[in-house]
N, C-alpha and C positions, 0 to 999 in steps of 0.2 A: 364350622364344625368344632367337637370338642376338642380333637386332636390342635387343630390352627391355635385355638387359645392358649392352651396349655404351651404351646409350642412357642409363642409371642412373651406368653408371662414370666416364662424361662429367662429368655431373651432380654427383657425387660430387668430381669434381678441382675442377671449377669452384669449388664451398663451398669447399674446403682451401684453393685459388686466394689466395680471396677473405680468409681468416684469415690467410694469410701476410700478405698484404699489409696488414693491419692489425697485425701484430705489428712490420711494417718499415714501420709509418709515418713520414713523416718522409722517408724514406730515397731515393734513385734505382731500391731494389728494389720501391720498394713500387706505383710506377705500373706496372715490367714484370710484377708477379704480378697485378696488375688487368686489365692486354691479356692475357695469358695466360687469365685465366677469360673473356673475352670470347671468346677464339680455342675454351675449351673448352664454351662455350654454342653458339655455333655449330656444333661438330662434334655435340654433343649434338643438335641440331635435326636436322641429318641424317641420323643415326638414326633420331630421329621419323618422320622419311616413309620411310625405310627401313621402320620397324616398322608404320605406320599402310598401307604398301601393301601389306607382307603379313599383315595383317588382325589382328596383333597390337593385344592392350588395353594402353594406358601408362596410370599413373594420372594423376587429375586434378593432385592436388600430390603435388610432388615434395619429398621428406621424406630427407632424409641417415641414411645406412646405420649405425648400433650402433657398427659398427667405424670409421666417418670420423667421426664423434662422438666417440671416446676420444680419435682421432689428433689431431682441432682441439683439443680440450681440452689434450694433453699439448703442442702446437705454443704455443698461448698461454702455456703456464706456463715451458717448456723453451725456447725460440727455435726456428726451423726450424733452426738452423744443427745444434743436437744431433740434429734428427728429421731428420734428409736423409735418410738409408738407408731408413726405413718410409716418407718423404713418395715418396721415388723409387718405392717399391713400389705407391704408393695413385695411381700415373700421376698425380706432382704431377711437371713438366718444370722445368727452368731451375735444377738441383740443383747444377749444376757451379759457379754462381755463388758457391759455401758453399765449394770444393775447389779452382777453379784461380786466374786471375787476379783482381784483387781490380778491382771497379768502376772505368772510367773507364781503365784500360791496352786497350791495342789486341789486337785476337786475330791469330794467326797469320793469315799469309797463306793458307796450306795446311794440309788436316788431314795430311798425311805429314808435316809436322817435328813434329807431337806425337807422331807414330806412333814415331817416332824417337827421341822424346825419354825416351818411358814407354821402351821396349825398353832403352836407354841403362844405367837403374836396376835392369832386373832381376837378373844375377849377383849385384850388392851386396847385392839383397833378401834371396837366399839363402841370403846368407853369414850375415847377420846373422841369419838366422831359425835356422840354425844351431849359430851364435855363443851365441842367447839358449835356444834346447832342451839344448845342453850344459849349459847354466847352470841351468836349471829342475833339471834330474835329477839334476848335480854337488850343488845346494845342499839339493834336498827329500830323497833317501837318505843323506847324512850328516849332515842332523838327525835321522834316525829311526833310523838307526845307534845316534848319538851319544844319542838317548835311551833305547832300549834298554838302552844301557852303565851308562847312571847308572842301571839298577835290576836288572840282573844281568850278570855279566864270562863267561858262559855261551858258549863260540863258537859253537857249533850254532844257539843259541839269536840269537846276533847274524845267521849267516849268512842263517837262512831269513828275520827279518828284512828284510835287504837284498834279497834275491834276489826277497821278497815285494814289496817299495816299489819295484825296478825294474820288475818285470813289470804291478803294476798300476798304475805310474806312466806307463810305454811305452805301456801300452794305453788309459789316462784322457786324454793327447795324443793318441795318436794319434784318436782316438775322438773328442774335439772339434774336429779339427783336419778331417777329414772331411766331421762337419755342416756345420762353418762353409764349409768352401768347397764342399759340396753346396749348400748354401742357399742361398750365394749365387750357384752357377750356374743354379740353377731359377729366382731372379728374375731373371737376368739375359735366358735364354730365354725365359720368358712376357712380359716385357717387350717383348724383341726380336721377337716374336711379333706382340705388338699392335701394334707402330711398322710393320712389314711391311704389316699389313693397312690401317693406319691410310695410308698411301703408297698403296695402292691406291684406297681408297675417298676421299680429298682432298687429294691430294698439293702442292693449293695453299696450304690450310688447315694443313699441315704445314713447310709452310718459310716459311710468316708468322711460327710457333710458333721455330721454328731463328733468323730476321731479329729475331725482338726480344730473344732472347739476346744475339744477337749486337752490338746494338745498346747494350744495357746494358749490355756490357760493352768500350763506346768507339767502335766505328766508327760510320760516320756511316750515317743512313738508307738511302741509296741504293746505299754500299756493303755496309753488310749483307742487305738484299732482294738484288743480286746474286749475291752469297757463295751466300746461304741458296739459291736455284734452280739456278744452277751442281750444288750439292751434290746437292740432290733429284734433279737429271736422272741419276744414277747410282746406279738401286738400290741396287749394293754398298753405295758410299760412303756412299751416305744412311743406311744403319741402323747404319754404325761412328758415324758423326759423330752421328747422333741418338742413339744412346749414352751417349758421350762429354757431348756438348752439354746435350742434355735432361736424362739422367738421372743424369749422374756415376760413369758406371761406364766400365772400360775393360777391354774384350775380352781383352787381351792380359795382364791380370794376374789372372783368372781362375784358371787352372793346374787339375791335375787333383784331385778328392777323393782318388782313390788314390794317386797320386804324393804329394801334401800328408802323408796320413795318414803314410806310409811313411818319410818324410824325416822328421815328428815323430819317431814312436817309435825310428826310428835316433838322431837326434841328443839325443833322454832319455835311451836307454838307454847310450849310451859315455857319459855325464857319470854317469851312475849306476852306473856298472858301477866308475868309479873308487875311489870310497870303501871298495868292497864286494869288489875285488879281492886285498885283504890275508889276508882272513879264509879264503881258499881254499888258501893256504897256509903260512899261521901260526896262533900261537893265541893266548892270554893277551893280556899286555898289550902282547906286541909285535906282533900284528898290528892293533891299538886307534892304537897310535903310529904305524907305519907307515900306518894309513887318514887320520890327521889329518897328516901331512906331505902326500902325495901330496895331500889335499883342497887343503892350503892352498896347494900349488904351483899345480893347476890351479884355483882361483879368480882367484889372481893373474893366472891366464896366460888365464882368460877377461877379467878384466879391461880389463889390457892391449892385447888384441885390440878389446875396445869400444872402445877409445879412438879409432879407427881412422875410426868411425862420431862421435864427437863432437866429434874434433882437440884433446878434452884429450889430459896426458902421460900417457903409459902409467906411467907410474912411478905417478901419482898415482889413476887409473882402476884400477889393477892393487891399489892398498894398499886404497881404498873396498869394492872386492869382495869383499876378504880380510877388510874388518872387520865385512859383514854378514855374510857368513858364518861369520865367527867367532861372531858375537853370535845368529843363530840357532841353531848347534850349540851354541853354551854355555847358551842359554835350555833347549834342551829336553834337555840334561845334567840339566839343572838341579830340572827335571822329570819325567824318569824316575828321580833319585833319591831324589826325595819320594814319589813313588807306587812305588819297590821299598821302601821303608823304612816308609810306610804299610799298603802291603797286606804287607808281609813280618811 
């Protein structure tokens, strides 16, 4: 029944709860992930008589699930701060504590200036995400080019090459780039899901959960209890900021699986299409030369553009690029003329 579940998964965060906070012994985190398992024992109990009124059987003990067993073990050995993303999944709350302000700084006044603040970054994201799909498909189709070369000067033989490492290189991003942000919109929704219901069914016990975030992370008691009910008295708000808060995820940089995909494979496929643009109409060795000029310009000029993103010089950002790239197309030259010379 749905009561048993809810009643087990409780159960289930409370343990994780409880291992976090012994991994952050010591620490100011490690008493908030201890009220946290209290907050999640109690909402746990409420299901109890949820499931016990409608004549549901809970077991006598309660025994942690296979899979919240791997998670503590891997929590104990990795820190939570690497497990966030599965802890957030496993409804461990207070994840933002790993991702936004560091212990003991004050939290915004309002949750709209983060609203503000994430939106601020998105174009940059874009560019850069961009920036670096150019750079994937400019650097992986002219070492496959460039290995091919070192074992046959063959153009036909070069072309379907390339044409072959664009097309399954376009479709290898774009194809994980998909999952990944299917994935991660399907936790984002079942999560968002259970915070809804979770607001219905104790919406007091849920901004106790929100006040000691908030509370670990600087304000003082009495203003964080206010914060946190303020927030709850507005459905909407409540599930952005529970979110945000609890689970470290932000709505707004979500984005579409299909949009994601589509943008990958565009920005692989122009970075790969560069290399491979020579051999369409020339042959020998000067369409060989013209794909290694044209490369090494636009490494540079992807370079360069990162620089943009790290405030080094582009002069010196622009020459780094050029000389991994150079050093993977000359490794696997290097490579396919041992293996044309081999198998020849």
């Amino acid at each position: 029944m749905h009561e048993v579940d809810s009643w087990r998964e409780e159960k289930n965060s409370a343990y994780l709860y409880r291992v976090v906070a012994e991994t952050e012994a010591g620490s100011p985190r490690a008493a908030l992930f201890r009220e946290l398992a209290q907050q999640a024992e109690k909402q746990a109990a409420i299901w109890e008589r949820h499931a016990r009124t409608a004549g549901a059987a809970l077991p006598e003990l309660f025994v942690p699930g296979a899979r919240t067993r791997l998670v503590a073990r891997l929590v104990r050995r990795l820190g939570p701060r690497r497990m966030r993303g599965i802890l957030a999944a496993m409804k461990v709350r207070g994840m933002s504590l790993y991702t936004h302000a560091s212990m003991g700084h004050p939290m915004p006044q309002a949750a709209a200036g983060m609203e503000h603040r994430h939106r601020g970054v998105e174009s940059g994201g874009n560019l850069r995400a961009a920036v670096f799909g150019v750079n994937d498909g400019l650097i992986s189709n002219a070492s496959l080019i460039m290995g091919v070369a070192g074992a046959t000067a063959d153009n036909a033989t070069l072309l379907l090459a390339g044409v072959a490492g664009l097309v399954a290189g376009a479709f290898s991003m774009a194809a994980g780039e998909y999952v990944s942000v299917r994935s991660q919109r399907e936790m984002y929704e079942y999560q968002i899901d259970l915070e809804r219901e979770e607001l219905d069914q104790y919406p007091d016990e849920e901004a106790e959960e929100l006040a000691l975030i908030y509370e670990a992370r600087g304000l003082p008691r009495e203003e964080a209890a206010r914060m946190a009910k303020n927030l709850i008295a507005d459905p909407k708000l409540a599930l952005q900021t529970l979110a945000r808060e609890e689970l470290g995820l932000n709505p707004d940089e979500l984005g579409s699986p299909w949009g994601a995909a589509s943008f990958s494979f565009a920005s692989f496929a122009v970075g790969a299409a560069i290399p491979l643009g020579p051999f369409l109409f020339a042959s020998g060795a000067t369409s060989l030369i013209v794909a290694i000029g044209l490369t090494a310009i636009a490494l540079f000029g992807v370079g360069a553009t990162l620089s943009l993103f790290t405030g080094r010089s582009a002069l010196a950002s622009g020459a780094r690029m050029l000389v991994i790239g150079a050093a993977a197309g000359g490794m696997t030259y290097l490579i396919g003329k041992l293996l044309g010379v081999t198998l020849g």
